[in-house]
Structure formats: structure tokens, C-alpha cells
DRENVEXPA-796635 format. One record per residue (C-alpha): residue in three letters; x, y negated, z negated. Coordinates in Angstrom, 3 decimals, m for minus. Layout:
! DRENVEXPA-796635
   res          u          v          w
   ALA          X          Y          Z
...
This chain:
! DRENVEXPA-796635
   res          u          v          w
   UNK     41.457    m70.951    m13.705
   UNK     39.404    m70.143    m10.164
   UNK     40.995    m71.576     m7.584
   UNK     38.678    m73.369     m5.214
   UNK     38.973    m71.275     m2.044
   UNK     37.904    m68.147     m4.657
   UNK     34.661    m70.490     m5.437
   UNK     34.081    m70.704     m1.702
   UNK     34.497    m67.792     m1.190
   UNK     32.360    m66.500     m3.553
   UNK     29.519    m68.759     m2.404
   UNK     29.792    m67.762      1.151
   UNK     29.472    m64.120      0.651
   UNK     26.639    m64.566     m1.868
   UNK     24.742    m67.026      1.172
   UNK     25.663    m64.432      3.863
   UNK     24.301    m61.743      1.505
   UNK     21.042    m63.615      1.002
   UNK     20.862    m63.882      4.726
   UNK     20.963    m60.497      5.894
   UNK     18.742    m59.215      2.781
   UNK     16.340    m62.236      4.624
   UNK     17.377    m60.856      8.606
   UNK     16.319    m57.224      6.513
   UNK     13.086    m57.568      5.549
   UNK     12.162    m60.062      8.622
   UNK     13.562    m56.971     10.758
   UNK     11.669    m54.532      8.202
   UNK      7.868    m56.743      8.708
   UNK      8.386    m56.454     12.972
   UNK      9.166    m52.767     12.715
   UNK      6.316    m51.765     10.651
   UNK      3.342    m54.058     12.898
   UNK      1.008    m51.743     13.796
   UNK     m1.449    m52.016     17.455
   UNK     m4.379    m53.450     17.958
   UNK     m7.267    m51.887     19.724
   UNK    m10.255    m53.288     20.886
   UNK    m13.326    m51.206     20.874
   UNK    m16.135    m52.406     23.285
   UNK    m19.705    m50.635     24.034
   UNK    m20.275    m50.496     27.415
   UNK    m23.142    m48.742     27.598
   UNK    m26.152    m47.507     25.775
   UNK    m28.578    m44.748     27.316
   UNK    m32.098    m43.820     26.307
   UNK    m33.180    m40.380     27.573
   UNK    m37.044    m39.638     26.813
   UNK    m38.138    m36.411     27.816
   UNK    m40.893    m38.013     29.855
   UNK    m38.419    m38.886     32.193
   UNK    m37.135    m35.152     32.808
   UNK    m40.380    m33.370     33.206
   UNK    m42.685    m31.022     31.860
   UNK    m40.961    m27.940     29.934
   UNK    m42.409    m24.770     28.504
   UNK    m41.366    m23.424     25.127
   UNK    m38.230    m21.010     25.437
   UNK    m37.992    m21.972     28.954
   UNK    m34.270    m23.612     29.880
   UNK    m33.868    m25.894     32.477
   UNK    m30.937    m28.003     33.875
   UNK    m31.574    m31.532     35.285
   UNK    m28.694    m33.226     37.551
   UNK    m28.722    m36.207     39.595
   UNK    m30.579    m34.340     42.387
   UNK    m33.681    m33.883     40.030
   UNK    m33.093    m36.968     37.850
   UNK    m31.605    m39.732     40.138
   UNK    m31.024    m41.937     37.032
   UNK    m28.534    m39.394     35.715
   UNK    m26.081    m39.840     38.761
   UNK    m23.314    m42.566     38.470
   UNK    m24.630    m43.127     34.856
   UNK    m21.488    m44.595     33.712
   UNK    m18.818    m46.600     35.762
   UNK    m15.886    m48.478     34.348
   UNK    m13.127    m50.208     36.200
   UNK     m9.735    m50.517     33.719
   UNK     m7.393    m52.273     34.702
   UNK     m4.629    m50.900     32.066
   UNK     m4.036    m47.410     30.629
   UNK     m4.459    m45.747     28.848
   UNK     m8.148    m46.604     27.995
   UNK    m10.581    m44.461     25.870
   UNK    m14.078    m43.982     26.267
   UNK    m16.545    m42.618     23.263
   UNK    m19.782    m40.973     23.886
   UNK    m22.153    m40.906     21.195
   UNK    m25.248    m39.486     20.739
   UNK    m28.359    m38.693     18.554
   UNK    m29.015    m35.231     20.061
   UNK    m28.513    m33.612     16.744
   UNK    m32.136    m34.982     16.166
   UNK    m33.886    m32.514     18.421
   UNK    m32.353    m29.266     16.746
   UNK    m36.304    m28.672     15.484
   UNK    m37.895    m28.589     19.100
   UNK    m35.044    m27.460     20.934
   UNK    m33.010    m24.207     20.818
   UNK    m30.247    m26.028     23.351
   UNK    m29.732    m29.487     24.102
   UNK    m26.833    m30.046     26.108
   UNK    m25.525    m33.635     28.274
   UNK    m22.702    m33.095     30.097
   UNK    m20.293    m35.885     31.345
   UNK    m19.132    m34.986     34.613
   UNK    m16.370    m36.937     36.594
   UNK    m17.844    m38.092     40.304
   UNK    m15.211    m40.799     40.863
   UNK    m11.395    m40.385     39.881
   UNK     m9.065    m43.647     40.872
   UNK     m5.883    m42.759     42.393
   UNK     m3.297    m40.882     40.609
   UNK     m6.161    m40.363     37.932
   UNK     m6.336    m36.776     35.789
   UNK    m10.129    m35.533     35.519
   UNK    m12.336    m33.411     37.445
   UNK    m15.291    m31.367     36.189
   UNK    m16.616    m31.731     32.871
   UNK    m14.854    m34.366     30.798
   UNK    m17.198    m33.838     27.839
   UNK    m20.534    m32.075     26.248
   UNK    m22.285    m33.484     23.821
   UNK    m24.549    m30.532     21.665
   UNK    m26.916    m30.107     19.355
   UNK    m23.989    m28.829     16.940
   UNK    m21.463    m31.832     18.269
   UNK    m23.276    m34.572     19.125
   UNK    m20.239    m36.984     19.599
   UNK    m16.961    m36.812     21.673
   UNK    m14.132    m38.326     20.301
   UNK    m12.571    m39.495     23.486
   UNK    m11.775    m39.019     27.549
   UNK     m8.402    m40.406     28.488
   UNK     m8.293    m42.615     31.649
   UNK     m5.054    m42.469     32.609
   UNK     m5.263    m44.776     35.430
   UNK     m6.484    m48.220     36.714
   UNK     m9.562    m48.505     38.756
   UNK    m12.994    m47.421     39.004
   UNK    m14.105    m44.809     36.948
   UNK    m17.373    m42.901     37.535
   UNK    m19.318    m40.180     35.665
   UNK    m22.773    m38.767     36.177
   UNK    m24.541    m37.011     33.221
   UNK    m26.435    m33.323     33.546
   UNK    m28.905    m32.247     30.520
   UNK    m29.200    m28.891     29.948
   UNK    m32.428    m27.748     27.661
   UNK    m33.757    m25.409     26.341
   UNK    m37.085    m25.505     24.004
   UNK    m38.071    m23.845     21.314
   UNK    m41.121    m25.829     20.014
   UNK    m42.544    m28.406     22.711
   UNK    m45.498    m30.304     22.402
   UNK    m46.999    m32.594     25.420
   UNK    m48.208    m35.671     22.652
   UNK    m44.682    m35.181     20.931
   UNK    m42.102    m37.806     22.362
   UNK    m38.401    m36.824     22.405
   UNK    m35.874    m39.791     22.850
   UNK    m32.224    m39.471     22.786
   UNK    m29.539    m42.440     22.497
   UNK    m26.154    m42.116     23.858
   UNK    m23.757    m45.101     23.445
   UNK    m20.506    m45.089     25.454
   UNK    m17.758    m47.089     23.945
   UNK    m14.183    m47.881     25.471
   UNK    m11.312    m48.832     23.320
   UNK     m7.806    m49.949     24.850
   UNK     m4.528    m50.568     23.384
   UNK     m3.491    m53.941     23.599
């Protein structure tokens, strides 16, 4: 015969067994939540070579803001958390027929304070038309101008040549 503090016993530990297999795999399902990011195009760019000026074949020229005023301050984004990732994308692979080099640059003009980044923070090519990502590491305003670097291999005057470049951010939240 069970006596009846046994049966209570028995039931407790079986309820307090229950319970942490329950505190488990609540603990387990908050451990293994993953982030969520939000991805947001801020920008989209259409370059037309119209806009940069005549070029002859096999001749290579570089346009900057001083020749192309457009191309200065091109992209400016103010973050107000960090780490926050911006994506360039681009169609440039599109040219390879006309052009022998087809280069945009993404140049840092503004850093915010305590900000890493000076120079080049990215080319886009012919051969690698999209950057994965630039890494603001601080809050503020964040400026970049662009600089194209061409050169042509088969140009023709009634032949338009249009490039996209979208700029995406993406934050962790």
C-alpha cells in the first residue's frame, strides 16, 4: 500500500518536471529568435551618357563632381543608429559591348563624428556591378559623391547608354 505523502510526492515531482521541460523549451524558442532587418531604397540613379559628354572610341576619361556637378553629394543619409548598411547596385554590366572600362566610384565627402571612411568606399565594374555593403558605423549625416571612370571601345553618337544604380540601406532593428 502507497502511503499518501508517496502519492504527493510523486505528483509534485512529475508537475515540477512538466514545468521546467515547459520553462525549457519557452527558454529554448527566446534563444533561437533571430533579427530583423529592414531594407529600404533610398535612392535610385540614372546615368545617360548624354549627360557626361562626348567620348571617342578607346579614349578614357574620368568625370567628378567638378565636370559633372550632379555627381557631387549624390547620396546623403542621416542614421540615427548603427550599424547601418548601404547597397549599391547597378546595371553597368550592360555596357561591357561599347565599353572596355566602366567604372563609378563611391567616394566619402562627409564622415559624422567618430565615423570610419575616407576615400573610396566602393567601385562598382563592368566585372562587379554590385557592392554588397559600406558599414556606417556612426549616427549622423552621411555623404558620398560618385566619379565614373570610362573607357570606350565601340561608341556611337545615335547609340544611348543609360545606367541604373539603386542604393539601398538596411539596419538592424
Amino acid at each position: 500500500m502507497i502511503k499518501k505523502g508517496s502519492k504527493i510526492s510523486g505528483l509534485i515531482i512529475l508537475i515540477l518536471s512538466l514545468t521546467v521541460a515547459g520553462v525549457s523549451a519557452y527558454v529554448y524558442q527566446q534563444a533561437t529568435l533571430t533579427v530583423t532587418q529592414n531594407i529600404v531604397e533610398i535612392a535610385s540613379f540614372i546615368v545617360k551618357n548624354s549627360d557626361l559628354g562626348d567620348i571617342n572610341e578607346g579614349q578614357t576619361l574620368i568625370y567628378t563632381s567638378s565636370e559633372v556637378p550632379n555627381l557631387g553629394s549624390a547620396v546623403t543619409i542621416t542614421t540615427t543608429t548603427t550599424p547601418v548598411y548601404l547597397h549599391f547596385d547597378s546595371d553597368v554590366d550592360s555596357l561591357s559591348g561599347s565599353y572596355t572600362t566602366y567604372n563609378i566610384n563611391v567616394l566619402y565627402n562627409t564622415v559624422p563624428s567618430g565615423g570610419s571612411g575616407s576615400g573610396s568606399a566602393c567601385s562598382l565594374t563592368l566585372a562587379s556591378p554590385d557592392y554588397s555593403s559600406v558599414t556606417l558605423d556612426a549616427t549622423g549625416t552621411w555623404v558620398f559623391d560618385l566619379s565614373i571612370e570610362t573607357t570606350a571601345d565601340s561608341v556611337d553618337a545615335d547609340t544611348p547608354t543609360t545606367i541604373t544604380l539603386t542604393v539601398g540601406a538596411e539596419s538592424e532593428s
